[in-house]
C-alpha positions as CSV (number, residue, x, y, z in Angstrom):
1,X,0.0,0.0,0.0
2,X,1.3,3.6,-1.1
3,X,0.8,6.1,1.5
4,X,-1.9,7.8,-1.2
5,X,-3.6,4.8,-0.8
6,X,-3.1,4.6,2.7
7,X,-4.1,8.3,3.1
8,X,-7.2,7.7,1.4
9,X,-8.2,4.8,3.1
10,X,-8.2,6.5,6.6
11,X,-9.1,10.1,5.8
12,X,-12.2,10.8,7.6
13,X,-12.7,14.1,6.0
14,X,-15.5,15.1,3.3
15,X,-13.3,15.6,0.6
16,X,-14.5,16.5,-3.2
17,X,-13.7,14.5,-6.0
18,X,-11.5,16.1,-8.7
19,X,-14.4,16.7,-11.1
20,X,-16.0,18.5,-8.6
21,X,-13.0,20.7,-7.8
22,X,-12.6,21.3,-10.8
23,X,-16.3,22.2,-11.6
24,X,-15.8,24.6,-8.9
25,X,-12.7,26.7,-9.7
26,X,-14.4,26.9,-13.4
27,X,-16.4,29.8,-11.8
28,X,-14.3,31.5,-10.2
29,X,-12.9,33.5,-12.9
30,X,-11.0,35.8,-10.2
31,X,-8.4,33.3,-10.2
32,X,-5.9,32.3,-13.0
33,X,-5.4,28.5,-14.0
34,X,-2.0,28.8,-12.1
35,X,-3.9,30.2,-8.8
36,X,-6.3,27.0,-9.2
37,X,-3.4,24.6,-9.5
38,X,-1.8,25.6,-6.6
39,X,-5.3,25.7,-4.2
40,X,-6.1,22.2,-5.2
41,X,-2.4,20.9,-4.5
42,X,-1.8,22.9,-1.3
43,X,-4.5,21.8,0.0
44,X,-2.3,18.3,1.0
45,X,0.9,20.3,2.8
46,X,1.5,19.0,6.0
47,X,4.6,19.8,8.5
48,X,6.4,17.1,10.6
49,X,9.1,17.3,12.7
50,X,11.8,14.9,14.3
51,X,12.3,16.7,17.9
52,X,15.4,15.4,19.6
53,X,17.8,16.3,22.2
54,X,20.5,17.8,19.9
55,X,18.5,18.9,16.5
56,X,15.3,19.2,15.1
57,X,14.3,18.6,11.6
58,X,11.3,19.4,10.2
59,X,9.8,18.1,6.7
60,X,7.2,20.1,4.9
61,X,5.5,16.9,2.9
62,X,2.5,16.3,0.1
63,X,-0.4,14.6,0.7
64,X,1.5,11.2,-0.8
65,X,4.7,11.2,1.6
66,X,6.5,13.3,-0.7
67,X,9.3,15.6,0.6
68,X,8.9,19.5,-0.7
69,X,11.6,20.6,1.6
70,X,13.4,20.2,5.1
71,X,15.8,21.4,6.9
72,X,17.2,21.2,10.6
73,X,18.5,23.4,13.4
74,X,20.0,23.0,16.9
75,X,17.9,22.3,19.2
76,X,19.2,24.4,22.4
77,X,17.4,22.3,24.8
78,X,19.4,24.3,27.1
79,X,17.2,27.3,27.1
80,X,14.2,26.0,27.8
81,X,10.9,24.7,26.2
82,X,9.3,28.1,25.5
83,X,12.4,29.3,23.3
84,X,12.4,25.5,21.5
85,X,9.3,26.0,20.6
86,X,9.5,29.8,19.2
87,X,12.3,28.3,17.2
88,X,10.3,25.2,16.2
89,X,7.5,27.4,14.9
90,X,9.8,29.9,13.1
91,X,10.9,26.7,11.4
92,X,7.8,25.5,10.1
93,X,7.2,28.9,9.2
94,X,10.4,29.1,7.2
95,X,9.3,26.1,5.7
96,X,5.7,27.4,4.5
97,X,7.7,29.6,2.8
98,X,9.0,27.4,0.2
99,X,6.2,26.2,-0.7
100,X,5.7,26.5,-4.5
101,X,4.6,30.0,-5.5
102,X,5.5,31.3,-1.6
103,X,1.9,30.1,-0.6
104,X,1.2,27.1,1.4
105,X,-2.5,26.1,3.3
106,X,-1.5,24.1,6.6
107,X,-3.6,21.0,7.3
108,X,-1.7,20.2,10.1
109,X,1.4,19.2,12.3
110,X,2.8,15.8,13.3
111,X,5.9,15.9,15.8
112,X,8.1,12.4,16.5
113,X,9.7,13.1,19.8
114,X,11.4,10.6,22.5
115,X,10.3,10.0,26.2
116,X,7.2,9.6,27.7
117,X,4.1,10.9,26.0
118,X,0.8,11.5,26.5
119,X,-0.5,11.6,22.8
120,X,-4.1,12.0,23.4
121,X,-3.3,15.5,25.1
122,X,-0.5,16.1,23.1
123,X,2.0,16.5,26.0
124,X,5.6,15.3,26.8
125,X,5.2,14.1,30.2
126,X,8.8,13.8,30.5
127,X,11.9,13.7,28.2
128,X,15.2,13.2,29.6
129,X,17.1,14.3,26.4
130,X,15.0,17.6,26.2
131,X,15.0,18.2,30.4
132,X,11.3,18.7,29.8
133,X,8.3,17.8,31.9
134,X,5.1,18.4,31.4
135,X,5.2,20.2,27.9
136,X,2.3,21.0,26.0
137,X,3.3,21.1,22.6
138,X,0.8,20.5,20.6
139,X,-1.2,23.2,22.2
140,X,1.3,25.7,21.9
141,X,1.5,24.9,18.2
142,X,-2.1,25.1,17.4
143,X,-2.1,28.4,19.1
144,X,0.1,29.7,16.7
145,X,-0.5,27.9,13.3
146,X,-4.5,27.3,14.1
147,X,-4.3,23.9,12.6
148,X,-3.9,19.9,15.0
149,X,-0.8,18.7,16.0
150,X,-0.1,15.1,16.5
151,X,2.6,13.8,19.1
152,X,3.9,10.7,18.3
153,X,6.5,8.7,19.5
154,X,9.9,9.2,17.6
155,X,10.8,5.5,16.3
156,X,6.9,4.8,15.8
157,X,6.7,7.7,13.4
158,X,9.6,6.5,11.8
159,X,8.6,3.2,10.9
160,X,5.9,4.6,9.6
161,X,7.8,7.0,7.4
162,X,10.0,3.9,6.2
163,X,6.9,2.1,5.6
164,X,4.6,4.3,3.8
165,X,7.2,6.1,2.2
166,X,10.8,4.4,2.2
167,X,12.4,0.9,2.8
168,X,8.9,-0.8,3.5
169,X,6.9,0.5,1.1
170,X,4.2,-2.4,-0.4
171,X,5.1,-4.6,2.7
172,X,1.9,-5.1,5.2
173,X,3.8,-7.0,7.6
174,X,7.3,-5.1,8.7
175,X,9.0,-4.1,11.6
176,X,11.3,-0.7,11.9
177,X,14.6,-1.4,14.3
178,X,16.8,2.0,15.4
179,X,19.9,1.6,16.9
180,X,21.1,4.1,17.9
181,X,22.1,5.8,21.4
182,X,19.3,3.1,22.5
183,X,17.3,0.2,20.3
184,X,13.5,0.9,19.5
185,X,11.5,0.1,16.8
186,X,7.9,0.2,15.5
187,X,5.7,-2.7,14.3
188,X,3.6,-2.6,11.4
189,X,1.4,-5.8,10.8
190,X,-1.4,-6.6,8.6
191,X,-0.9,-3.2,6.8
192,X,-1.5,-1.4,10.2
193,X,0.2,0.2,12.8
194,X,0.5,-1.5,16.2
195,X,0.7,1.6,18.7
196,X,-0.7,-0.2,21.5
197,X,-3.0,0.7,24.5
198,X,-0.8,3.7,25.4
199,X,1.0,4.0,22.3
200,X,4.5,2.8,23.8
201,X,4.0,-0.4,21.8
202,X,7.5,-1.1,19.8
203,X,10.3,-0.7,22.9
204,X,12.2,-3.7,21.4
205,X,15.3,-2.4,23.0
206,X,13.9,-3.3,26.4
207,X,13.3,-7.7,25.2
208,X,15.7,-9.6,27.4
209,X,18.2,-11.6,25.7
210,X,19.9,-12.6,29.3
211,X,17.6,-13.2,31.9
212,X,20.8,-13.7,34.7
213,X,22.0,-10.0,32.8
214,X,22.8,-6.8,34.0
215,X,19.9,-4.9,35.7
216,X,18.8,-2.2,32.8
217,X,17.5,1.7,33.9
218,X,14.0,0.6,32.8
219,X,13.7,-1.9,35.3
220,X,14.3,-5.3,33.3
221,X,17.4,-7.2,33.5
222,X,19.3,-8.2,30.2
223,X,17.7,-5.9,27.8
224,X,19.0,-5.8,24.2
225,X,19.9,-2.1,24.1
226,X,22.9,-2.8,26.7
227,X,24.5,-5.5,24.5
228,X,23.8,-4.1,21.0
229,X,23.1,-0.1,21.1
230,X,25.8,2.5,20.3
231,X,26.2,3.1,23.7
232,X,27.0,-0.5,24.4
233,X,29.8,-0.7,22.0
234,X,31.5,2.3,23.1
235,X,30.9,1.3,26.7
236,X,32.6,-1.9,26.4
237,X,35.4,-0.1,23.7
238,X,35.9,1.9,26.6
239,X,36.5,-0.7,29.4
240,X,38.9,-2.2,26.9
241,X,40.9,0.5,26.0
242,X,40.7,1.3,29.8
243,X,41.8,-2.1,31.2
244,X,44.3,-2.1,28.2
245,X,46.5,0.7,29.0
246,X,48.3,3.9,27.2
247,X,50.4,1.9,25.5
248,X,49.0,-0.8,24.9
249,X,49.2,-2.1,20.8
250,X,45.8,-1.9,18.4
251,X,44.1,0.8,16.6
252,X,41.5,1.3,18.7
253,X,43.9,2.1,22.0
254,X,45.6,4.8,19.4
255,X,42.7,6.2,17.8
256,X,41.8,7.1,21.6
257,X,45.0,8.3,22.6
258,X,44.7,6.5,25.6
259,X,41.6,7.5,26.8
260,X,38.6,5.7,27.4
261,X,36.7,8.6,27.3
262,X,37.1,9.3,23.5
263,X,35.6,6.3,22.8
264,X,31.9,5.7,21.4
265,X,30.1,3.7,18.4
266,X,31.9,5.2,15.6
267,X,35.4,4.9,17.1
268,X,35.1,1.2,17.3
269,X,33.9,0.5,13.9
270,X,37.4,2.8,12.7
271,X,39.4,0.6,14.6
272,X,37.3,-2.4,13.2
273,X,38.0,-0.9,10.0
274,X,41.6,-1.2,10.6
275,X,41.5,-4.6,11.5
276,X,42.1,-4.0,15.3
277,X,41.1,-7.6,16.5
278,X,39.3,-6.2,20.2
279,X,37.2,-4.0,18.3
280,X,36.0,-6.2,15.6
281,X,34.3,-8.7,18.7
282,X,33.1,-5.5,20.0
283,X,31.1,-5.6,16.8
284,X,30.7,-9.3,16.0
285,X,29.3,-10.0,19.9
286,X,27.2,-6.6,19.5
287,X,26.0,-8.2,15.8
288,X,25.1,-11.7,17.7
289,X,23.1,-9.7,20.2
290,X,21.0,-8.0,17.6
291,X,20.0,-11.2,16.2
292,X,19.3,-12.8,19.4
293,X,17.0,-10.0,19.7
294,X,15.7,-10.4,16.5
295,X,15.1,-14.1,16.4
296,X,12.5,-13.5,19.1
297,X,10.7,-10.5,17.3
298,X,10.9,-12.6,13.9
299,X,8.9,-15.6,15.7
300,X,6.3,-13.4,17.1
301,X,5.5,-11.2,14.6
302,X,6.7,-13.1,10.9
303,X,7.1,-9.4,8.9
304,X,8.2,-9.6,5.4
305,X,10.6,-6.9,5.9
306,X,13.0,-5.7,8.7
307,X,14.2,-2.3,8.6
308,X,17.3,-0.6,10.4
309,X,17.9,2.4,11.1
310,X,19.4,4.8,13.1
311,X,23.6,5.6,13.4
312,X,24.9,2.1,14.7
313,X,23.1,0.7,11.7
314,X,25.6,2.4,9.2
315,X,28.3,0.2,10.7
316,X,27.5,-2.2,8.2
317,X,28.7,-5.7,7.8
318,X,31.0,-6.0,11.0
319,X,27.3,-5.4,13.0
320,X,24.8,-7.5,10.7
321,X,27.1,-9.7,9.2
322,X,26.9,-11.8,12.9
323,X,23.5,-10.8,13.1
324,X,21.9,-12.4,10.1
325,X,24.1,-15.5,10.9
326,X,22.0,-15.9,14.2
327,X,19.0,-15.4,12.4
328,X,20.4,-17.8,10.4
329,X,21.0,-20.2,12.6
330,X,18.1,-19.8,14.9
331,X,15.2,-18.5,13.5
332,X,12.4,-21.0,12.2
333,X,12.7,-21.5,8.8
334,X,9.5,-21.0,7.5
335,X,9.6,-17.5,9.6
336,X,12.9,-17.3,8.0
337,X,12.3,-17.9,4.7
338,X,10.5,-14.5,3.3
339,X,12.2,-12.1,5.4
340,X,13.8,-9.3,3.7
341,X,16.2,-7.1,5.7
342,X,16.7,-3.2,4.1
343,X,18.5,-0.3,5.1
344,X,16.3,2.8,5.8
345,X,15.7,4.1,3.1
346,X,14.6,7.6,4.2
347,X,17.5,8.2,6.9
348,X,17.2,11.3,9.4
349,X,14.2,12.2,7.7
350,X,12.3,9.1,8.8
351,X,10.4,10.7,11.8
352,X,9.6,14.0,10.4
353,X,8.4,11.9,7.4
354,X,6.1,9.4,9.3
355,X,5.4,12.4,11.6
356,X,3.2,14.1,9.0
357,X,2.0,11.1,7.3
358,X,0.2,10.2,10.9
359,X,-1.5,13.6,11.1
360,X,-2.9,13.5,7.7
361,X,-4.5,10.3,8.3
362,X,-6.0,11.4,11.8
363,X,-7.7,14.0,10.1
């Protein structure tokens, strides 16, 4: 399914057909044939925006998924929520302005954010990587752009955005993986998205792949995200380069100079990439992880297509060459057997992407 189609399907809205439209601007000769081009096609702009701790990016999209423009900022998180949000809305403004022929008609706003959420209301309840609590933001954006804002959980809105509009696109049945900083994902199945009762459905970071593992901050013990996240592979670079020593020989003790605070995600896979021996297990037991992991979402959910995204993912074949032989290995074969695993296909964008595509079908 295209997101048109999609879009179509779920639009609630009394929308006229193109004959009718067209029947219309016929009499309004006040207007030139350029004028009526533009109404009818504007009439499908929507805004959505990837917040996050470090950068926002916002998307201004067509009805069909289709990116018009984007572009992205700091965040600041550092001065507070009321100045994010002036700066937020004087992006989407900016935005507006590119719209073809400088004029653009919002329908509305979708924002993919991290943390806890309280979608209904349009809240952040609490976000660690913002500092915020509390946070109405969808209020505060209707107030100034008069249209509905959507709050949607970030990797939810980006499987979405893969799968409507990137690496998923046709596939009823797939399942969005980020890792990143932490793992999450999204879960589309049957051609629909599975949110859950409080929209926190997809936290595949947080499945136990070691029930005698280290206790995790959300309470569970052995959770994928502290084997195969970013920030497990430059934790445990780091205890290596730390229990290794100055001078110790390798790439990866030199490209930190010593110091096991320089090391994170991207370091490793350079040393890897050198063929520094500690740093390519780093990966491979990282890889094995991710397919432990996977094995278990494979067997409950069968999707035709796995997506990954997010930074860690660009590590390539030292990550999912272990991976996919654990799937290998492990997973039934009939489950198995039509899986299709594809890099995101949309990138950063994802969120913002999915972001808008949500609040155009919730309208």
């Amino acid at each position: 399914m295209s997101a048109k189609e999609w879009t179509e399907e779920v639009k609630t809205q009394d929308v006229q057909t193109q004959d009718a439209q067209t029947q219309d601007v016929k009499t309004q000769d006040v207007k030139t044939q350029d004028e009526k081009t533009q109404d009818v096609f504007l009439r499908d702009y929507y805004v959505g925006v990837d917040l996050g701790g470090t950068k926002m990016l916002a998307a201004l999209i067509s009805g069909d998924g289709s990116i018009i423009a984007k572009e992205e900022i700091p965040t600041l998180a550092q001065q507070g929520e009321a100045a994010v949000l002036d700066r937020l809305g004087s992006l989407i403004e900016g935005l507006l302005a590119t719209a073809p022929g400088g004029r653009g008609v919002l329908r509305g706003i979708g924002v993919a954010t991290a943390g806890t959420l309280d979608t209904a209301n349009g809240v952040v309840t609490f976000a660690t990587n913002l500092g915020w609590r509390d946070v109405a933001v969808a209020a505060v954006l209707t107030d100034r752009f008069g249209c509905a804002v959507r709050l949607e959980n970030d990797a939810t809105a980006a499987a979405v955005g893969e799968w409507l509009a990137g690496a998923g696109e046709g596939a009823p049945d797939c399942v969005f993986v980020t890792i990143s900083t932490g793992i999450g994902g999204g879960i589309i199945s049957g051609g629909r998205l599975i949110a859950g009762t409080n929209h926190n459905a997809g936290e595949l970071g947080h499945i136990s792949i070691d029930g005698n593992g280290p206790l995790c901050p959300c309470g569970n013990v052995g959770c994928l995200e502290l084997y195969a996240s970013g920030t497990a592979i430059g934790r445990r670079g780091a205890d290596y380069v730390r229990r290794a020593g100055e001078g110790a020989a390798g790439a990866l003790v030199r490209l930190a100079g010593g110091d096991p605070n320089r090391v994170d995600a991207r370091l490793v896979a350079a040393a890897a990439a050198e063929g520094d021996a500690a740093a390519s297990g780093i990966l491979r037991e990282a890889g094995r992880a991710l397919g432990i992991g996977l094995v278990s979402i494979l067997h409950l959910l069968n999707p035709q297509v796995v997506i990954l995204g997010g930074g860690a993912s660009h590590i390539g074949e030292p990550l999912l060459g272990p991976m996919r032989e654990i799937v290998e290995e492990r997973c039934l074969p009939s489950i198995r057997g039509p899986v299709r695993f594809a890099a995101s296909a949309l990138g950063s964008s994802a969120g913002a992407v999915g972001a808008a595509l949500l609040m155009s079908q919730s309208r």
